[in-house]
TIPAVEX-264851 format. One line per 4 residues: number of its first residue (from 1); their letters; for each residue x, y, z of N, C-alpha, C. Coordinates in nm, 3 decimals. Last residue first. Layout:
<recs>
NUM) a) X/Y/Z/X/Y/Z/X/Y/Z | ...
</recs>
This chain:
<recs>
88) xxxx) 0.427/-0.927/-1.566/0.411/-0.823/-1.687/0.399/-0.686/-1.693 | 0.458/-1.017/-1.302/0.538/-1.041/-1.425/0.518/-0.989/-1.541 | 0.201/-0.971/-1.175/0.356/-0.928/-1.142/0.478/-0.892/-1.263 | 0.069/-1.171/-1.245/0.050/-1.005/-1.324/0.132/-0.937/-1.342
84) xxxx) 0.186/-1.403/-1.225/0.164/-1.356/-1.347/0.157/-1.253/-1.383 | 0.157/-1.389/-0.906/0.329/-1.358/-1.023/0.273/-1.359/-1.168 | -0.119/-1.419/-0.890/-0.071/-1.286/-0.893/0.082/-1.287/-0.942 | -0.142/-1.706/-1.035/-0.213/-1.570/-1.120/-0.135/-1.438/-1.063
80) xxxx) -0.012/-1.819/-0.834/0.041/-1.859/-0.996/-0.011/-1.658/-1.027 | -0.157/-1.791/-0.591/0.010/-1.720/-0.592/0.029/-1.732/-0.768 | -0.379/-1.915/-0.632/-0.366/-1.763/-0.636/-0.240/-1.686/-0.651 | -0.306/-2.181/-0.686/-0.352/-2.098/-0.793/-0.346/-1.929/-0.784
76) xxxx) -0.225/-2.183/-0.385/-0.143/-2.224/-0.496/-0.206/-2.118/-0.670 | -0.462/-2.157/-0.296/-0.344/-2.064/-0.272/-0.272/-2.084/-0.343 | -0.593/-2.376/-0.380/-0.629/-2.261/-0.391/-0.542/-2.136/-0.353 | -0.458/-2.598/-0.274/-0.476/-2.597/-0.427/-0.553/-2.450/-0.458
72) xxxx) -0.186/-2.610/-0.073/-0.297/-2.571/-0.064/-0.325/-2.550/-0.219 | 0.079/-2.696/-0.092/0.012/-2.761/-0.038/-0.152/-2.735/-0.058 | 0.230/-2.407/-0.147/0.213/-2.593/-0.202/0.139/-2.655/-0.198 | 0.152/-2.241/0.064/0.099/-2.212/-0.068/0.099/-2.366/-0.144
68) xxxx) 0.339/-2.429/0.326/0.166/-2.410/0.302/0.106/-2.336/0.184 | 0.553/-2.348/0.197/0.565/-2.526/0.195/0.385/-2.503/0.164 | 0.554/-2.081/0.186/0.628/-2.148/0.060/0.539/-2.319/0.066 | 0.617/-2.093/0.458/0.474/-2.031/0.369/0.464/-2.046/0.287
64) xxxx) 0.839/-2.231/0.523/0.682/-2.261/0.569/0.618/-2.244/0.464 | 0.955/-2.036/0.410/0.998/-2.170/0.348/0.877/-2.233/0.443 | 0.966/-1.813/0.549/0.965/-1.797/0.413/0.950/-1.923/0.352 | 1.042/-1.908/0.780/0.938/-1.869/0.800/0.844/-1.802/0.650
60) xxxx) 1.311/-1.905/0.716/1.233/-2.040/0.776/1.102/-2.006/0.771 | 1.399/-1.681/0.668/1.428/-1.780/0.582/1.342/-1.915/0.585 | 1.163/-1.449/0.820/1.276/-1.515/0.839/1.278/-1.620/0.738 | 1.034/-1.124/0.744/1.028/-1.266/0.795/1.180/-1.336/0.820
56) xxxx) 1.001/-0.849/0.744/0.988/-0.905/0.893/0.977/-1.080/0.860 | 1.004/-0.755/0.479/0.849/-0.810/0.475/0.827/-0.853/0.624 | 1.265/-0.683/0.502/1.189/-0.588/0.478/1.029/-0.618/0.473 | 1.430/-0.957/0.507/1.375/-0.840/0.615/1.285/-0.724/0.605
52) xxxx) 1.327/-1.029/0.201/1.264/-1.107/0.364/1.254/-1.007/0.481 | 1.515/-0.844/0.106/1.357/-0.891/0.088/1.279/-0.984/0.254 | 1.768/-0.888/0.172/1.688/-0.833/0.270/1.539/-0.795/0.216 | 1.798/-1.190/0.107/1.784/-1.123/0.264/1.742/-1.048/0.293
48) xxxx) 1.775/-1.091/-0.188/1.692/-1.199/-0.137/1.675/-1.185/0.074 | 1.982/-0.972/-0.352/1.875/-0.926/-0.225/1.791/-1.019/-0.123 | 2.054/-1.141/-0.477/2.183/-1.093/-0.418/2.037/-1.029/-0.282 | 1.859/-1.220/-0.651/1.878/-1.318/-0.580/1.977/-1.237/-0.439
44) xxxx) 1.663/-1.116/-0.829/1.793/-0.966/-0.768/1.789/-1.115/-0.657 | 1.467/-1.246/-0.973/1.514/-1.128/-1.032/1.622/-1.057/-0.965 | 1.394/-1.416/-0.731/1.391/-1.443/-0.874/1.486/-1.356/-0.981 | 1.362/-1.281/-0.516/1.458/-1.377/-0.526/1.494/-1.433/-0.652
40) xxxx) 1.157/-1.023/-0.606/1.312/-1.037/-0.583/1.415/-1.191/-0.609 | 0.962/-1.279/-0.586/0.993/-1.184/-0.739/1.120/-1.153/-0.686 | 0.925/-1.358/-0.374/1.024/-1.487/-0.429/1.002/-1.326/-0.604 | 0.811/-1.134/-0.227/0.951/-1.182/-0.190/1.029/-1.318/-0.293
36) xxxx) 0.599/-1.114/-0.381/0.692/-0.981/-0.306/0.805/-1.058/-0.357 | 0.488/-1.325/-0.280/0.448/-1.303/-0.420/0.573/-1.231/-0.373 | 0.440/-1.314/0.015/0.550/-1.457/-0.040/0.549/-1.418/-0.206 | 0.311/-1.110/0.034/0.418/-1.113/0.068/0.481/-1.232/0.012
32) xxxx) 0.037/-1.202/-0.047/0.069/-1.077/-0.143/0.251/-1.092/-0.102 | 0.040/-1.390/0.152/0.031/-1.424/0.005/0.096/-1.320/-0.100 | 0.004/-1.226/0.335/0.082/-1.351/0.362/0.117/-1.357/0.232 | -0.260/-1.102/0.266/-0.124/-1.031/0.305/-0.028/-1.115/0.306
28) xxxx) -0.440/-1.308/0.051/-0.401/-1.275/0.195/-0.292/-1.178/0.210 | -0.665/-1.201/-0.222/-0.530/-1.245/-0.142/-0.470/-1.198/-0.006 | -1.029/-1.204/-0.212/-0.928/-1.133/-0.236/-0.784/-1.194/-0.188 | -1.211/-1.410/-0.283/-1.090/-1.431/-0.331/-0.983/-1.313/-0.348
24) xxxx) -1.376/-1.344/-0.030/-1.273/-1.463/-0.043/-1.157/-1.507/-0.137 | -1.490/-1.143/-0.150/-1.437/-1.108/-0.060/-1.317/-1.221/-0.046 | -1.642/-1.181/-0.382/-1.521/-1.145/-0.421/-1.445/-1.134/-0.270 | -1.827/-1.365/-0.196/-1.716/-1.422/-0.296/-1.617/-1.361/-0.336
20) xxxx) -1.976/-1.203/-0.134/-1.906/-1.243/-0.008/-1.813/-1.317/-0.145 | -2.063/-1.080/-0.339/-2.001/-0.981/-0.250/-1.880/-1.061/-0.178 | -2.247/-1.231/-0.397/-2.173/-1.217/-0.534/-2.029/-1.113/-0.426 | -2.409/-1.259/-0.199/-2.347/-1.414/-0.267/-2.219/-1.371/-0.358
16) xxxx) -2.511/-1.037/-0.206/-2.461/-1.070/-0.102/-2.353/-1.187/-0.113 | -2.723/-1.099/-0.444/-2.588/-0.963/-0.455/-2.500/-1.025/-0.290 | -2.852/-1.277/-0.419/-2.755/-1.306/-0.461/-2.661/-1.205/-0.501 | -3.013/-1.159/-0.169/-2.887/-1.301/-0.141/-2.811/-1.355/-0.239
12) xxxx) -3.146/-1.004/-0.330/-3.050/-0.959/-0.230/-2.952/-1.061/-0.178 | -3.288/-1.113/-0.491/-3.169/-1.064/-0.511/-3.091/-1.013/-0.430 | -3.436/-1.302/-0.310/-3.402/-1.295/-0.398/-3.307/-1.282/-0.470 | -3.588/-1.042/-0.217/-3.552/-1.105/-0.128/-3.453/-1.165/-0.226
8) xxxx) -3.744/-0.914/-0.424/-3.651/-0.839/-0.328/-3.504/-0.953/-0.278 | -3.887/-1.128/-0.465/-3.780/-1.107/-0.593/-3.646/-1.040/-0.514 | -4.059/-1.127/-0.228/-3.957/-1.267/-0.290/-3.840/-1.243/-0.394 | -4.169/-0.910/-0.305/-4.109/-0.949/-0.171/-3.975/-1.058/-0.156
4) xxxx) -4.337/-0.979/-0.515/-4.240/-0.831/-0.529/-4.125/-0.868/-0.392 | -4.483/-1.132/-0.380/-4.435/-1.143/-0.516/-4.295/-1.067/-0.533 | -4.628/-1.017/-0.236/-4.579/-1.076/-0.179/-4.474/-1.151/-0.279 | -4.793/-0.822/-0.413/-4.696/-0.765/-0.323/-4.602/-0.872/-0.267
</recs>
């Protein structure tokens, strides 16, 4: 029985393990938005303003989040993969 207890046990921290992970790599709203907004800028540049207004940011505040995806080697990768999907 105490056997059976441990396996329980076990798997339960690695279904929990497997949970809390997809949780972390889901993308931030921030993220899903700077994805948004540089596809327009990319594809319909003429919009580009009001992409931004329509997400509530500002040019500056687009160019932060821009600077902090850079900077960060895991946000960075995440922004690559979601314009990838984007992009097809």
């Amino acid at each position: 029985m105490k056997k059976l207890s441990v396996i329980i046990l076990i798997a339960v921290i690695v279904i929990f393990a497997a949970c809390a992970k997809v949780q972390t790599d889901k993308p931030s709203q921030e993220l899903l938005k700077a994805v948004e907004i540089s596809l327009v800028i990319e594809t319909d540049p003429d919009n580009a303003l009001s992409a931004l207004k329509e997400h509530s940011m500002s040019v500056d505040a687009y160019k932060d989040l821009m600077i902090k995806i850079s900077e960060d080697d895991k946000l960075s990768e995440q922004y690559i993969a979601l314009k990838e999907k984007q992009d097809i």
